[in-house]
BARO-265301 format. One record per atom (N, C-alpha, C, O, CB): x, y, z; residue number from 1. Coordinates in steps of 0.001 Angstrom, whole numbers, always signed. Glycine has a CB too. Layout:
BEGIN
X|Y|Z|NUM
...
END
This chain:
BEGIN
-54071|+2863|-72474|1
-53222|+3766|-73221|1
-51852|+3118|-73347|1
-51354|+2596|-72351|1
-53133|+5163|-72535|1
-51287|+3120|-74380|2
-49618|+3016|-74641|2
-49020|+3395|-75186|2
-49556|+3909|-76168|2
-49085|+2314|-74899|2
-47613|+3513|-75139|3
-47001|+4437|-75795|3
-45667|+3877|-75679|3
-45296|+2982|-74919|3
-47223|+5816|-75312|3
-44782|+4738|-76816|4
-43473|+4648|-76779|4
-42961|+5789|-76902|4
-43509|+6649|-77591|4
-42988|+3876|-77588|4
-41587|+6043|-76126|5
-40752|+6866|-76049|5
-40627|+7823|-78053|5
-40635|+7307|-79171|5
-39340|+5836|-75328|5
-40598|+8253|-77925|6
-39471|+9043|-79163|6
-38198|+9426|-79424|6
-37557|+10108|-78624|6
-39676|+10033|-79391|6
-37709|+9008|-80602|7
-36570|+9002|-80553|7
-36336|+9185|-82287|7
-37031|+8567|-83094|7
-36049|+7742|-79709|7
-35480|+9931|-82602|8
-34429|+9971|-83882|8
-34746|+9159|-84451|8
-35541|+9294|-85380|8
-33040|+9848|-83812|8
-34101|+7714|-84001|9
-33180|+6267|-84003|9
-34009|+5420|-84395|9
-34122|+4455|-83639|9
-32538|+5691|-82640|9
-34747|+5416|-85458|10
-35496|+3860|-86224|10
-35214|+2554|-85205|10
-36011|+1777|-84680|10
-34566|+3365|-88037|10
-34109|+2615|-85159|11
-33512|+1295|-84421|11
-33876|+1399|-82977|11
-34519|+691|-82202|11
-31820|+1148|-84539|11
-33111|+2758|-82874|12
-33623|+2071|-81178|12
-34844|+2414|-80915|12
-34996|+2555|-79701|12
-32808|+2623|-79765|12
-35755|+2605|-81504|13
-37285|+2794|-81070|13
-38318|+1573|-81236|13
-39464|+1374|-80830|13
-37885|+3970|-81936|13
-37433|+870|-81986|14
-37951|-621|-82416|14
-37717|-1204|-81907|14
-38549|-2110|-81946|14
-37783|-1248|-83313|14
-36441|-1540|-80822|15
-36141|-2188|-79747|15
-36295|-2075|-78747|15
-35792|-2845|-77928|15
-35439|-2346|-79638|15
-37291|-754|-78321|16
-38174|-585|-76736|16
-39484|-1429|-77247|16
-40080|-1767|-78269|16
-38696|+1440|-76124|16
-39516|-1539|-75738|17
-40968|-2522|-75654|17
-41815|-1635|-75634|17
-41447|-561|-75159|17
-41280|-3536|-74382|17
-43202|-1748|-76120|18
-44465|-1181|-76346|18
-45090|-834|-74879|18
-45354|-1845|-74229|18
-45375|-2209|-77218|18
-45355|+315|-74286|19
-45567|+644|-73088|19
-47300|+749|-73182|19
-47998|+864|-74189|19
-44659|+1996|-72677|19
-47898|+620|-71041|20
-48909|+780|-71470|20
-49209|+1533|-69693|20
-48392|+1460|-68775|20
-49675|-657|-72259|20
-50383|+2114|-69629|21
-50251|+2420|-68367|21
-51875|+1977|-67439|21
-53043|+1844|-67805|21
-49790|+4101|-68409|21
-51194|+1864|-66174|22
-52322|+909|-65238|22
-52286|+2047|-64425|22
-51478|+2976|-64447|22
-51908|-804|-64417|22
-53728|+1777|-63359|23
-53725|+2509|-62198|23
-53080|+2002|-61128|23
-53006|+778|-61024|23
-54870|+2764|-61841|23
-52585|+2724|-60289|24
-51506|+1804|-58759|24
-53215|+1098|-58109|24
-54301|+1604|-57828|24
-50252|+3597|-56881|24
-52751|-26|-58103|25
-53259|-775|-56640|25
-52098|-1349|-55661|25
-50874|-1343|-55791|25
-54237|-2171|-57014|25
-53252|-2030|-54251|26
-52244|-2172|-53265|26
-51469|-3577|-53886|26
-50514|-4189|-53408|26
-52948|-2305|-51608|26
-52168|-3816|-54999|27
-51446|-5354|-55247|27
-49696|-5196|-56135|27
-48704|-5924|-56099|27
-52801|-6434|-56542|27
-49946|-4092|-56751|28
-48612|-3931|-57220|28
-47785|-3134|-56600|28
-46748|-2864|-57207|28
-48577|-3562|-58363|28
-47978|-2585|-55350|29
-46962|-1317|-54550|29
-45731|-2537|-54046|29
-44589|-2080|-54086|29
-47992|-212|-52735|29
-45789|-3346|-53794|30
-44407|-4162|-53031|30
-43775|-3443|-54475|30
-43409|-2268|-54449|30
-44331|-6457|-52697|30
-43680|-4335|-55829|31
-43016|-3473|-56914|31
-43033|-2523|-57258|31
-42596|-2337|-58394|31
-43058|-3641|-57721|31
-43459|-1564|-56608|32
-43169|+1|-56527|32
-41898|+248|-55357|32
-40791|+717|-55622|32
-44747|+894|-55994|32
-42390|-212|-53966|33
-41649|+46|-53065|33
-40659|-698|-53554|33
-39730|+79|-53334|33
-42080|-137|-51818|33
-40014|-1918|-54212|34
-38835|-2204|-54745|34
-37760|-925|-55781|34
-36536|-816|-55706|34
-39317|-3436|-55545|34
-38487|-296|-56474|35
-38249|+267|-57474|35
-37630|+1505|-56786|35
-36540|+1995|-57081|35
-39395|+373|-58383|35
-38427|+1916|-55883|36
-38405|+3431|-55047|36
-37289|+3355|-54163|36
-36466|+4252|-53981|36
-39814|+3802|-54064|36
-37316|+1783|-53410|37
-36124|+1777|-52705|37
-34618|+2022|-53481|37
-33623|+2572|-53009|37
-36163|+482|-52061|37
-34771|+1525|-54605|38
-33572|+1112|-55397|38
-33055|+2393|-56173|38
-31886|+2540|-56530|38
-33949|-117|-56446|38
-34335|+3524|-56442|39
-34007|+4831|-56875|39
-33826|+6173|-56104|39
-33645|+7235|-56699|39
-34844|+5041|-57658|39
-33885|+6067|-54725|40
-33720|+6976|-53951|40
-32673|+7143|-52777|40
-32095|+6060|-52858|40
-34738|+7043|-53609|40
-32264|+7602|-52072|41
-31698|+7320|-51263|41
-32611|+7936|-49909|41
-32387|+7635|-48736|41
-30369|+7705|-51589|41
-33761|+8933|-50421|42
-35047|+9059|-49066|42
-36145|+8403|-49840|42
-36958|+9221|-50271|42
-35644|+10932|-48449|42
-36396|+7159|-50135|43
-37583|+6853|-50961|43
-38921|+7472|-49954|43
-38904|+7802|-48768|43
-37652|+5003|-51308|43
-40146|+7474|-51038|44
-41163|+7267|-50148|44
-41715|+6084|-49652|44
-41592|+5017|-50253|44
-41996|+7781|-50545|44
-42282|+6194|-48655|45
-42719|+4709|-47935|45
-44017|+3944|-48402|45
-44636|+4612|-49231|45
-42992|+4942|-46345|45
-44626|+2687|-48095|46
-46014|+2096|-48201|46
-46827|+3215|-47740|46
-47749|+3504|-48502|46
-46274|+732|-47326|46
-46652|+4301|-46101|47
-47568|+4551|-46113|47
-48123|+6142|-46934|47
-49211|+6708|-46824|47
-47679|+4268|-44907|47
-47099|+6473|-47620|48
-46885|+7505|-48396|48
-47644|+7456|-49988|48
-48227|+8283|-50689|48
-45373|+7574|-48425|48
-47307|+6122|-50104|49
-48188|+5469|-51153|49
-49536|+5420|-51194|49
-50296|+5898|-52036|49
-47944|+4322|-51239|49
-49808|+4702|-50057|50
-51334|+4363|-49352|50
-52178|+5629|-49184|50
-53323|+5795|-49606|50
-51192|+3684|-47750|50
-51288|+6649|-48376|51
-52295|+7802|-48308|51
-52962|+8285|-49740|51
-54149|+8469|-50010|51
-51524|+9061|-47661|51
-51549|+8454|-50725|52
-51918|+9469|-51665|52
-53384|+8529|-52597|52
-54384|+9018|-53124|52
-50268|+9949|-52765|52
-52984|+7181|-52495|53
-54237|+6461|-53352|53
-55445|+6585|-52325|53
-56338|+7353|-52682|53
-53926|+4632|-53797|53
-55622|+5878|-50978|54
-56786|+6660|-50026|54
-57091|+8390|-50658|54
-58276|+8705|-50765|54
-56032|+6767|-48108|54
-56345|+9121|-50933|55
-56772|+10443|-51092|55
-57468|+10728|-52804|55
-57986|+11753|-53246|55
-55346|+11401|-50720|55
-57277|+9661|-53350|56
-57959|+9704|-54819|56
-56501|+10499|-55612|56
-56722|+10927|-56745|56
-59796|+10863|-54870|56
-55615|+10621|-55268|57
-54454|+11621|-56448|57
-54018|+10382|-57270|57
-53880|+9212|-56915|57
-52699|+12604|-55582|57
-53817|+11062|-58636|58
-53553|+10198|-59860|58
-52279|+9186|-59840|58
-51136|+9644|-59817|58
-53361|+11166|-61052|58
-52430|+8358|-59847|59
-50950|+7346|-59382|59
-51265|+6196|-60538|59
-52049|+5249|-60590|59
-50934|+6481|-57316|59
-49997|+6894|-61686|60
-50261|+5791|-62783|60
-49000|+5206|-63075|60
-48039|+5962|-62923|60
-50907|+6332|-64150|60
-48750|+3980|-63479|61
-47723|+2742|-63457|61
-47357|+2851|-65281|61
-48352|+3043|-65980|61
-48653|+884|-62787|61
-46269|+2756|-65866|62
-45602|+2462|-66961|62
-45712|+1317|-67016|62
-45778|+948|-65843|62
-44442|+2821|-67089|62
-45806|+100|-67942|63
-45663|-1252|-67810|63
-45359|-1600|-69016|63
-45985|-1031|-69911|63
-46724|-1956|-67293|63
-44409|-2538|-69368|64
-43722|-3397|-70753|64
-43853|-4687|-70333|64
-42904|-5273|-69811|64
-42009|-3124|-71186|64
-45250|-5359|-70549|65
-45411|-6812|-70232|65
-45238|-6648|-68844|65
-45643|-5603|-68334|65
-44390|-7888|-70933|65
-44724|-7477|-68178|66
-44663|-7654|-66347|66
-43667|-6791|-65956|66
-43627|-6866|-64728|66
-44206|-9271|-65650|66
-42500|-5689|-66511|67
-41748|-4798|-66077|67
-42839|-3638|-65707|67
-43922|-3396|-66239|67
-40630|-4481|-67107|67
-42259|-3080|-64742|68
-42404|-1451|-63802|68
-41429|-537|-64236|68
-40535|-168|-63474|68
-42100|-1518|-62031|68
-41566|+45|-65926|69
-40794|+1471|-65948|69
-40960|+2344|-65155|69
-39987|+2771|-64534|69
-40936|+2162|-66919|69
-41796|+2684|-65019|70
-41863|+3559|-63732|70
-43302|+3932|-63563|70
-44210|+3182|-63922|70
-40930|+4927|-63811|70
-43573|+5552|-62797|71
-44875|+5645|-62367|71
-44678|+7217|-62362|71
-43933|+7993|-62960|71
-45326|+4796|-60922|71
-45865|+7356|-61247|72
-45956|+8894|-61521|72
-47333|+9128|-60068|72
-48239|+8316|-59882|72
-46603|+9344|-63683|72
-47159|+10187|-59383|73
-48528|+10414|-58717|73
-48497|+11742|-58758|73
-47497|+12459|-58803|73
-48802|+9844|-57253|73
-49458|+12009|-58743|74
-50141|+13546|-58850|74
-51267|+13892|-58160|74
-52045|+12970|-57917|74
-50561|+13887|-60155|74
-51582|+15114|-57740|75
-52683|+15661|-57162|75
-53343|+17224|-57504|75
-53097|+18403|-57252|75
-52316|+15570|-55857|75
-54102|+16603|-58069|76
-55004|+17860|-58560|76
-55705|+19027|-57636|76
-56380|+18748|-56645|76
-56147|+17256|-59237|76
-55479|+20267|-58051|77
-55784|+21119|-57150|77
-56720|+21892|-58402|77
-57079|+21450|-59493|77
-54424|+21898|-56288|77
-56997|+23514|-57619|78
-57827|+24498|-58145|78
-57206|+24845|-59573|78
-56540|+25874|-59460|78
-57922|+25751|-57148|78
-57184|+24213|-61237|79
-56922|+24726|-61805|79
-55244|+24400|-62052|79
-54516|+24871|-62925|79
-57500|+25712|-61442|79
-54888|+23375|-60907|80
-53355|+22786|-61264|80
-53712|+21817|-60192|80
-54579|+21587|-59348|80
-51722|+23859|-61058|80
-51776|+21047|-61011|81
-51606|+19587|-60966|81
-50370|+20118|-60119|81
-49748|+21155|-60349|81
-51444|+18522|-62502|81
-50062|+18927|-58779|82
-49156|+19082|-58545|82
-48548|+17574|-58416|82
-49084|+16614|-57863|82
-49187|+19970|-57631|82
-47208|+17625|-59114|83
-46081|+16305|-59791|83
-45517|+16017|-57957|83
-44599|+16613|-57393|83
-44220|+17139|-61411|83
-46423|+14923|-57362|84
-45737|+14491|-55738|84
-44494|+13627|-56212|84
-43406|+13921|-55715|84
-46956|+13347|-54528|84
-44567|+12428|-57269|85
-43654|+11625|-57593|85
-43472|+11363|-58688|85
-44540|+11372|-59299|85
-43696|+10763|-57130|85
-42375|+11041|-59496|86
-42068|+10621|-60834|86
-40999|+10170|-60714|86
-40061|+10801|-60226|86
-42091|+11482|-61839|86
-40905|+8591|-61277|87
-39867|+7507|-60961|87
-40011|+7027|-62426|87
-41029|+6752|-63060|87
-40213|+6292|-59608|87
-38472|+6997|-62851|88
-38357|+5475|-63728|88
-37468|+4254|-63272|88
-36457|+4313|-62572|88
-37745|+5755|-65180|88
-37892|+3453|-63664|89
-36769|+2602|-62590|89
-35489|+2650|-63034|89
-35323|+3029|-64193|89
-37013|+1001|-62406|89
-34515|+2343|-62359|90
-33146|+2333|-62758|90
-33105|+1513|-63892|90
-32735|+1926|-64991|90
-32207|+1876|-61718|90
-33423|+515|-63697|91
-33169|-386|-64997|91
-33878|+77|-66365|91
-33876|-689|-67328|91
-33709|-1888|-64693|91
-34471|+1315|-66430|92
-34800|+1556|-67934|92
-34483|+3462|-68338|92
-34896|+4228|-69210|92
-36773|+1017|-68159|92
-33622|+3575|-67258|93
-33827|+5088|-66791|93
-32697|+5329|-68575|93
-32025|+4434|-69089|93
-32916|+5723|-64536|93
-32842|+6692|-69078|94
-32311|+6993|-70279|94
-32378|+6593|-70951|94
-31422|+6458|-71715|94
-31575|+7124|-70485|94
-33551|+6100|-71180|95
-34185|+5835|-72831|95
-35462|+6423|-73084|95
-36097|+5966|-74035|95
-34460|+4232|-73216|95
-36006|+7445|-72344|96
-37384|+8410|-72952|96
-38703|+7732|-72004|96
-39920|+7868|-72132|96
-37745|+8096|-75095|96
-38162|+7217|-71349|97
-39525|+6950|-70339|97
-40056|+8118|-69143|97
-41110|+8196|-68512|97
-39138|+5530|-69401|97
-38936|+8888|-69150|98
-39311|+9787|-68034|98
-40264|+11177|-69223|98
-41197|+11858|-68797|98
-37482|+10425|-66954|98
-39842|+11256|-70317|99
-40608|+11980|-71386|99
-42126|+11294|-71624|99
-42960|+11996|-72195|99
-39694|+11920|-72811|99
-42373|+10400|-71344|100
-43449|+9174|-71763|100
-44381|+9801|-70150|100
-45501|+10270|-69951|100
-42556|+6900|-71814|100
-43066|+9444|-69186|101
-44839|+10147|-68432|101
-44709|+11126|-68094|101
-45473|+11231|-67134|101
-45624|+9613|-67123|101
-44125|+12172|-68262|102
-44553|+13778|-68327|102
-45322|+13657|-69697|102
-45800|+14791|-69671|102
-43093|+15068|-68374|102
-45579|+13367|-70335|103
-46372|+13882|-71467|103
-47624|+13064|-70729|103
-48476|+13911|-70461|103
-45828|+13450|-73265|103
-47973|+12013|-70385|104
-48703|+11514|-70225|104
-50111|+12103|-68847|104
-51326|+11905|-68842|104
-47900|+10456|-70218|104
-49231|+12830|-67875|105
-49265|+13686|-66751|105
-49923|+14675|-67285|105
-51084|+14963|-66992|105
-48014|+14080|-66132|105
-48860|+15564|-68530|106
-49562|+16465|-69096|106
-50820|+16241|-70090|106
-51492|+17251|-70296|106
-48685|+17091|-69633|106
-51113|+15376|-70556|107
-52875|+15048|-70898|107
-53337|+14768|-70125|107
-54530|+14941|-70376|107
-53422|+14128|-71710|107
-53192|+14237|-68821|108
-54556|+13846|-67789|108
-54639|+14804|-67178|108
-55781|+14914|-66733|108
-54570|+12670|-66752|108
-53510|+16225|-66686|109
-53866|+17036|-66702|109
-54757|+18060|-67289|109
-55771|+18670|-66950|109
-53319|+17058|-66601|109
-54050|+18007|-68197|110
-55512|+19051|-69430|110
-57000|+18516|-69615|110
-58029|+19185|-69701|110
-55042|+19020|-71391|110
-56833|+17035|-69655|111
-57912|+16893|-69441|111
-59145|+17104|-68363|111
-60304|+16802|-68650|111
-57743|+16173|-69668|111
-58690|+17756|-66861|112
-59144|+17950|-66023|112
-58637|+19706|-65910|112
-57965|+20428|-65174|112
-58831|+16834|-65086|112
-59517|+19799|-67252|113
-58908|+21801|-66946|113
-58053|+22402|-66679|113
-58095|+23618|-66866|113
-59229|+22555|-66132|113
-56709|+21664|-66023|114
-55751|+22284|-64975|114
-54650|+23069|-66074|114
-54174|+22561|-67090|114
-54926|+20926|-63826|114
-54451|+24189|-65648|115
-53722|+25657|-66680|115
-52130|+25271|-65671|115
-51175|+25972|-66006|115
-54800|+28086|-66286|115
-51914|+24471|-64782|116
-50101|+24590|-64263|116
-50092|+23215|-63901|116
-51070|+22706|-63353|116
-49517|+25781|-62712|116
-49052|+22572|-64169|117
-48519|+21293|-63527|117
-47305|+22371|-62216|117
-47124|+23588|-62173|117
-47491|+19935|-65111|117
-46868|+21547|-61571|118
-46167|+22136|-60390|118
-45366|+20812|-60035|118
-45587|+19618|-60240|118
-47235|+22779|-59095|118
-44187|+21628|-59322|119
-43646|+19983|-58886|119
-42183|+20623|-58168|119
-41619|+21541|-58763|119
-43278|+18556|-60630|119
-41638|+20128|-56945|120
-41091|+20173|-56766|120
-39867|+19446|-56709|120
-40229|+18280|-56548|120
-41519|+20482|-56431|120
-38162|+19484|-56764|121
-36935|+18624|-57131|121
-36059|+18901|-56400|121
-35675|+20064|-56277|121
-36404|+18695|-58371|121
-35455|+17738|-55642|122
-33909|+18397|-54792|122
-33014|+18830|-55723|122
-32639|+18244|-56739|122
-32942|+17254|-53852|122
-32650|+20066|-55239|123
-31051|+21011|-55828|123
-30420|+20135|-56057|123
-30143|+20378|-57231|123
-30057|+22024|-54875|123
-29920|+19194|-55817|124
-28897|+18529|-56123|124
-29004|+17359|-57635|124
-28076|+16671|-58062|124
-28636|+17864|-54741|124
-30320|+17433|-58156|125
-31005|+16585|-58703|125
-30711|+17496|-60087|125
-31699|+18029|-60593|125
-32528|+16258|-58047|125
-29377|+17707|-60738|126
-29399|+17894|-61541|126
-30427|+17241|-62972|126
-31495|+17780|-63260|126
-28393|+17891|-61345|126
-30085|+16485|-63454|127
-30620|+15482|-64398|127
-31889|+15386|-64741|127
-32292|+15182|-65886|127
-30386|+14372|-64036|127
-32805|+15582|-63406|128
-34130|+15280|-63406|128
-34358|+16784|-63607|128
-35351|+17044|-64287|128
-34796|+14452|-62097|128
-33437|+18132|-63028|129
-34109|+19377|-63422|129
-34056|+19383|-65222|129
-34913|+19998|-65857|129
-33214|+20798|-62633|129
-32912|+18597|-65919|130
-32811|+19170|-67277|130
-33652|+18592|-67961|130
-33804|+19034|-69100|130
-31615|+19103|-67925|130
-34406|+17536|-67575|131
-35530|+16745|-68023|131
-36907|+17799|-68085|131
-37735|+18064|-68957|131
-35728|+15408|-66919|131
-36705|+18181|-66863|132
-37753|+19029|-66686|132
-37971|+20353|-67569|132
-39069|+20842|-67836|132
-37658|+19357|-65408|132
-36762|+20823|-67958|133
-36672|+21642|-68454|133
-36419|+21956|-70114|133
-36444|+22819|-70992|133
-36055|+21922|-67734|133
-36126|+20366|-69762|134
-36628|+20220|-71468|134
-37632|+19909|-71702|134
-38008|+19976|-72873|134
-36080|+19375|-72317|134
-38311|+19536|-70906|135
-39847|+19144|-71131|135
-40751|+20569|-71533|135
-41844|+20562|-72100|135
-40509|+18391|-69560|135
-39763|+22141|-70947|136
-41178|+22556|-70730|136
-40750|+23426|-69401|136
-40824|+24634|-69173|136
-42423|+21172|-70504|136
-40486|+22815|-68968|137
-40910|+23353|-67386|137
-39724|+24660|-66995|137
-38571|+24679|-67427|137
-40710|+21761|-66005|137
-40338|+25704|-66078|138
-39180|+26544|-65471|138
-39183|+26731|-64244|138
-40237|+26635|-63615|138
-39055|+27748|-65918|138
-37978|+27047|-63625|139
-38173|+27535|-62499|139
-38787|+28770|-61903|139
-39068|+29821|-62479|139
-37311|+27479|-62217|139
-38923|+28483|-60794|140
-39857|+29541|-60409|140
-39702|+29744|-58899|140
-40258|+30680|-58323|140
-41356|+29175|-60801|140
-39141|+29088|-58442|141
-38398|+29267|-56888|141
-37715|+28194|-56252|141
-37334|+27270|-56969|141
-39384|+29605|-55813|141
-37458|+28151|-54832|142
-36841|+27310|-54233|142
-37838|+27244|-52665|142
-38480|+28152|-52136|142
-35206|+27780|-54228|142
-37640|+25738|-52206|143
-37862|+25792|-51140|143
-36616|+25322|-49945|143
-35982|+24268|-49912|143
-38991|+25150|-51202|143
-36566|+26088|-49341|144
-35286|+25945|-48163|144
-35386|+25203|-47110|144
-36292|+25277|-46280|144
-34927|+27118|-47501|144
-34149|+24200|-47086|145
-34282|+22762|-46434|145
-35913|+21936|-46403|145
-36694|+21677|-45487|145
-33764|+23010|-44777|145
-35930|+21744|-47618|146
-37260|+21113|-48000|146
-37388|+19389|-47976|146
-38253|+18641|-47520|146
-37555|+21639|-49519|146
-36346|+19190|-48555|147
-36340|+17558|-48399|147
-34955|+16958|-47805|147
-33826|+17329|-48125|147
-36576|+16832|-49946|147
-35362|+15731|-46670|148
-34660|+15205|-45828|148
-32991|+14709|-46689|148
-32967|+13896|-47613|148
-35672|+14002|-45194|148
-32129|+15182|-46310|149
-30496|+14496|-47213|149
-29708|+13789|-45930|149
-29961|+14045|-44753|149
-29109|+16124|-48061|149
-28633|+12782|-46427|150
-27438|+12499|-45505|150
-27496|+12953|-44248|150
-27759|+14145|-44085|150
-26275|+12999|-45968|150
-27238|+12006|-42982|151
-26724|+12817|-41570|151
-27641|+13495|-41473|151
-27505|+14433|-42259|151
-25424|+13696|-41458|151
-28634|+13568|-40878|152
-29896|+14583|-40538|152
-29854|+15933|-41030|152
-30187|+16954|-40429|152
-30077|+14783|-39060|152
-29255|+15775|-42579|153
-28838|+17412|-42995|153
-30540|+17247|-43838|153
-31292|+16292|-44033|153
-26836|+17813|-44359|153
-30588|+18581|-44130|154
-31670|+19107|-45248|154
-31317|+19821|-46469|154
-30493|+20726|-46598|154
-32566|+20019|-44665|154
-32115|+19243|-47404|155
-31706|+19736|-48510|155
-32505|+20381|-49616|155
-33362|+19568|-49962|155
-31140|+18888|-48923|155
-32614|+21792|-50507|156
-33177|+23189|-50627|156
-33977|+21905|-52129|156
-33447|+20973|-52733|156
-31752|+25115|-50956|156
-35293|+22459|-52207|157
-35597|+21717|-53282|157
-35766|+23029|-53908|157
-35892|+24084|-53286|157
-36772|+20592|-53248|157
-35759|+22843|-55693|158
-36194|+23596|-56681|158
-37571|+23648|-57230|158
-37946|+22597|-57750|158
-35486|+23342|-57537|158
-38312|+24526|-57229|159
-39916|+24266|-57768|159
-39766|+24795|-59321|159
-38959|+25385|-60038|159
-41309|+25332|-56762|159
-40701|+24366|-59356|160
-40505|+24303|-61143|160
-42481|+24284|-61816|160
-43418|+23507|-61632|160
-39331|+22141|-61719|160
-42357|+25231|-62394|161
-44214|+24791|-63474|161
-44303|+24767|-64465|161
-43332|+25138|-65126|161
-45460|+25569|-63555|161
-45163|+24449|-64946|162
-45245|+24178|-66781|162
-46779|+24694|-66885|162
-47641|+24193|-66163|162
-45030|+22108|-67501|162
-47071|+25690|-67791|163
-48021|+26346|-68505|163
-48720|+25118|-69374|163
-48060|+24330|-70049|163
-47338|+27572|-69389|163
-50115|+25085|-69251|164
-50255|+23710|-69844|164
-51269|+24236|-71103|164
-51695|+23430|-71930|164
-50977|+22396|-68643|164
END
């Protein structure tokens, strides 16, 4: 499958590279764990990676020739999808790649019956909520001190679903 972002801009849609998407193996996670380190400040780890592919959940890679736009893992439940990770890398972040794999999420979802994507976002993660929410998605609660922040503090994530 490949794809390109959308955009207005004749021009700048002609000057993204033609995207395509792979399944994660263990051979490309070092360039994941590069990417993750460089976009998080709690990344997830190798063995965070490892489990979710041992567990069969959907873990698919963006690729422009030998670049890592980003990725995505997911895990399918009763009738929904739940969004564990969605990364673009810094180096391509705001140009429609994070739209490229939510849409992309959302067909491999549908294609496996599932009526809710789900996903949870730290409060503080403005940017990635308005993405979300332009995508589609609403809120629908919070979870309290959900993901690890600064100084052994915790920090409230936002849950969010999309009607598929």
């Amino acid at each position: 499958m490949s794809a390109l972002p959308t955009s207005p801009d004749s021009d700048a849609l002609n000057s993204r590279p033609e995207a395509r998407f792979e399944a994660l193996t263990l051979a490309q996670l070092d360039a994941v764990l590069a990417v993750e380190q460089r976009a998080y400040t709690h990344p997830w780890t190798r063995g965070n990676f490892t489990d979710a592919m041992a567990s069969g959940y959907q873990a698919q890679l963006l690729m422009a020739d030998d670049h890592l736009l980003g990725y995505f893992v997911a895990m399918m439940g009763v009738e929904e999808v739940h969004l564990l990770n969605l990364t673009v890398n810094p180096d391509y972040q705001r140009q429609g790649w994070a739209r490229v794999l939510l849409d992309a999420l959302a067909l491999w979802s549908r294609g496996r019956s599932a009526q809710w994507l789900w996903l949870e976002v730290r409060a503080s993660n403005q940017r990635a909520q308005d993405i979300y929410l332009t995508h589609g998605f609403h809120r629908v609660g919070e979870r309290k001190r959900y993901y690890p922040a600064e100084h052994g503090q915790r920090e409230d994530a936002v849950v969010m679903s999309l009607a598929l």
